[in-house]
Structures are given as structure tokens and as C-alpha cells.
N, C-alpha and C positions, 0 to 999 in steps of 0.2 A: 312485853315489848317485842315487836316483830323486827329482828336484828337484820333478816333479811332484805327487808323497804329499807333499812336507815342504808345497811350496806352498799344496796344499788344504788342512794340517792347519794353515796359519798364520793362515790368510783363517776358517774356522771358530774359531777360538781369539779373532781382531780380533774375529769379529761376536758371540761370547759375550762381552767384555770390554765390547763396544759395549754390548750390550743390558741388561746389568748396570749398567752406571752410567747410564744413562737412565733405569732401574727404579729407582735412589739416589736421582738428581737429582730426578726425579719424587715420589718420598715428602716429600725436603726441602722439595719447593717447599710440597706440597700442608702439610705440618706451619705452612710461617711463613708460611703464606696463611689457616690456622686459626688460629693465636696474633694472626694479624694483626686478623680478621674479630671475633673473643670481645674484643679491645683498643675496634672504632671501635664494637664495639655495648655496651660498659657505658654503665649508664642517668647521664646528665651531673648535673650539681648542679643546684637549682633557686638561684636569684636570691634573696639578702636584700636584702630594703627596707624605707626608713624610712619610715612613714606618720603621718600625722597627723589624727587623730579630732576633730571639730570640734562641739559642741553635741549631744555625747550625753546625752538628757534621761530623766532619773531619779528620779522625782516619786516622793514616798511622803507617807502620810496620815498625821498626827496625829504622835507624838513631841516631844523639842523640849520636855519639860515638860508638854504637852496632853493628848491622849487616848494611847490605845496606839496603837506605829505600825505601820501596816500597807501593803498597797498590792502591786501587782506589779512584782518586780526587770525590769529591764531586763536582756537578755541580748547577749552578745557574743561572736562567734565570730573568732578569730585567722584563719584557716584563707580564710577568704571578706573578712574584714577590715567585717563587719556585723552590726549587729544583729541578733538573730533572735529567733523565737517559739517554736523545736524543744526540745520538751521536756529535749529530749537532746544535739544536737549543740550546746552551744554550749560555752566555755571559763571565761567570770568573768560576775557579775552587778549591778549595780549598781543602790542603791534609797539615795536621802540620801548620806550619806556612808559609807554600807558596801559591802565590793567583797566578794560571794562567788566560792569556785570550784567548780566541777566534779567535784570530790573529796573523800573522805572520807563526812560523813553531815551530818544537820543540826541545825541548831547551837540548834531550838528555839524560832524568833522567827515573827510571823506573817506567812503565803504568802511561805514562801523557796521555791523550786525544789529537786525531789528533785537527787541525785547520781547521776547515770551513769557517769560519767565517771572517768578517774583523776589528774586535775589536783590541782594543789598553789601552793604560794606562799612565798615570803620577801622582805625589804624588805634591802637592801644603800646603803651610799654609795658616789656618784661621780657621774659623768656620762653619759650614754648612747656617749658616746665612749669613756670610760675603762674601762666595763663591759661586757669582750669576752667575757668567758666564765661557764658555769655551774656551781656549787659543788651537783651533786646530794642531797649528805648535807645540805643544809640547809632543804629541801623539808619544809613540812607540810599537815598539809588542814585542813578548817574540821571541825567536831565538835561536840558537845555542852558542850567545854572552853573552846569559843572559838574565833574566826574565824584562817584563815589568815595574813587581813591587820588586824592589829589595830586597833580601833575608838577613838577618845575622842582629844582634842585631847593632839598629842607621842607619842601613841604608835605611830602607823603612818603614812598618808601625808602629814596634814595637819595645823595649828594654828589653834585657836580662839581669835580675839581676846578675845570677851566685850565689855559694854558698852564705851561706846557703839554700838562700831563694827558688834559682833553679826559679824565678818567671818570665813571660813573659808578658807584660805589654803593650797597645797601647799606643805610643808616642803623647802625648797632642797637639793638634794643625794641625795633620797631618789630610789633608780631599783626598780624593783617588777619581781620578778623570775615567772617565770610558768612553771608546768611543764601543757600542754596538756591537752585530755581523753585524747589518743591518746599521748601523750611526748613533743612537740614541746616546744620552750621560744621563749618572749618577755622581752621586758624592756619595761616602759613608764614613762615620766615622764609625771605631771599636770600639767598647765600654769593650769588654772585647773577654778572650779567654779560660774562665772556666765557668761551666757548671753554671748557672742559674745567672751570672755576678754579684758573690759578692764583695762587696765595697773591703774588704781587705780577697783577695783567699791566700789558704794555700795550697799547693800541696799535705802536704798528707792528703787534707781532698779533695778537689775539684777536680772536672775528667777534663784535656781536652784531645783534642779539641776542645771545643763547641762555634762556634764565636757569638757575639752578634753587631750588628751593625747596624746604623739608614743609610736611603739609601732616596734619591731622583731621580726619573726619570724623563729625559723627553720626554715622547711620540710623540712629532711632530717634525714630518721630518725636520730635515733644522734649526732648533731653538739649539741656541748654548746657551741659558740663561733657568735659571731654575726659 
């Protein structure tokens, strides 16, 4: 038997079994080093947080029984968590006691701000605690039929005393649900609507319109839960 042909053919056959699972080991690695790599670079959540809007002031002219009311809304952007002046970017509007939004068309009254946007609104009970999530099918816009967030004492966020007190008051339990200009969603609770939100406001001590209200956003696309 010639030991020397078996031997070369055995050392040729190791170094092809060698080089072949090195070429394996090689592909696997490189495969769970890509699974791995596409895993640490998906884009992270952003942060929800609870903020708190402090004397946002939203004067409007005449109503109230007086003249016609008019005046310019105040705007407010979720996104930046501030007022603004952009025709366009902003999300809800505020003038007296009316909150517009962003969406739908307009509803008719004078110097509202067009609609760019595809923002929406509905009023739910609970607490800003107990209101984790968003009920999309209950979304509507403001229109020529009527405001998103409906207007007049008990019917949307607030209650009017009437004499003597003349006092306008947020309605306990009421959390204001928010569908953004771009599809984000918020939730906000009113805390008050006199200027530095005292526990017991006297009108002829206390200026409004000044809203005070705690607000939740949620920055990620697609996420109906805060």
C-alpha cells in the first residue's frame, strides 16, 4: 500500500473540510453581525411627557351679548409645546372660550384661521391618568356644522355660572382628546381660565382669558397610547 498517496490525499481532503467551514463559520458570523447591526440601529421611541401650560392668553373682541365677536385665535403647537404665529403648523386655537383645530374647514365665525392641517378632536371622561389610549373612530373636525370641541356652557369643556358670579369654570372629569395636524395624538385637561389659575377666581379681580392646562403628547407616529 503506498502510505504516502493516502497521506497527501488525507491532508488535501483536512484542508478542503478546513476551508469549507471557515467559509460557513464566516457567512454565519457575518449574517448575526447584520441581524445584530439592523436590531441596535432601529430608530428608539421618543419620551412622553406631561407638561403644563400656564397663562395662555386668548383675548377676543366684543361677544358676550355685545358687539360681534372677533379678534385673533391664539395658536398652539403640540409638537414644540408653544404658541405660535404659523399659518400652518400649529394644532388647536384658542379665542374666549372656543378651542379650534387644524382640521376639517371653517366653521364660519370671524378671523378664525384657515385649516391646513388634518387635526381632529373629541371630549371623553376620566383622568389624565386613567385616559391611556386613543379611540380613533371618534375623531371629528371643526366645519361649517360646528366646532370639534363644542362651545356653550355643559356642552364641551366648561360651565357657566351666570349671575352673580358671571364665573367660567372647567368641567371636572372632562379630558380633551387631540388628533394632531400630522396624526400624532394628545390629551389635555383645563385647569382653569383666569389669569394665574386661582383656586377661587373673582371676575372683578381676575383677567381672562388666560387658559391654564396640563397636556400629554404623543410623538410617535402610529402609537394611539400615551
Amino acid at each position: 500500500m503506498n502510505f504516502s498517496k493516502k497521506n497527501a490525499e488525507h491532508k488535501t481532503n483536512l484542508r478542503y473540510f478546513v476551508s469549507k467551514t471557515i467559509k460557513s463559520l464566516s457567512i454565519i458570523a457575518l449574517f448575526i453581525g447584520f441581524t445584530s447591526c439592523s436590531s441596535d440601529d432601529s430608530t428608539p421611541l421618543l419620551e412622553v411627557e406631561s407638561v403644563t401650560i400656564s397663562n395662555l392668553h386668548a383675548p377676543q373682541i366684543g361677544g358676550q351679548g355685545q358687539n360681534p365677536e372677533s379678534g385673533v385665535f391664539t395658536k398652539f403647537d403640540f409638537t414644540n409645546g408653544e404658541t405660535t404665529t404659523s399659518e400652518t403648523d400649529w394644532d388647536i386655537a384658542f379665542r374666549g372660550t372656543k378651542i379650534l383645530v387644524n382640521g376639517g374647514s371653517e366653521v364660519g365665525i370671524t378671523d378664525e384661521p384657515a385649516r391646513h392641517g388634518n387635526a381632529g378632536a373629541y371630549i371623553t371622561s376620566g383622568t389624565m391618568a386613567s385616559v391611556d389610549s386613543v379611540d380613533p373612530s371618534l375623531f371629528i373636525q371643526d366645519s361649517s356644522q360646528g366646532y370639534a370641541i363644542p362651545t356653550g356652557s355643559g356642552n364641551g369643556w366648561y360651565a357657566y355660572a351666570g349671575p352673580p358670579s358671571h364665573l367660567i369654570t372647567p368641567i371636572a372629569g372632562k379630558i380633551l382628546i387631540f388628533k394632531t395636524r400630522n396624526g400624532n395624538y394628545a390629551k389635555v385637561e383645563i385647569l382653569s381660565y383666569y389669569e394665574n389659575a386661582p383656586a377661587n377666581p373673582d371676575i372683578t379681580v381676575d383677567a381672562t382669558p388666560y387658559y391654564t392646562f396640563n397636556y400629554v403628547h404623543q410623538p410617535n407616529s402610529g402609537l394611539t397610547t400615551f
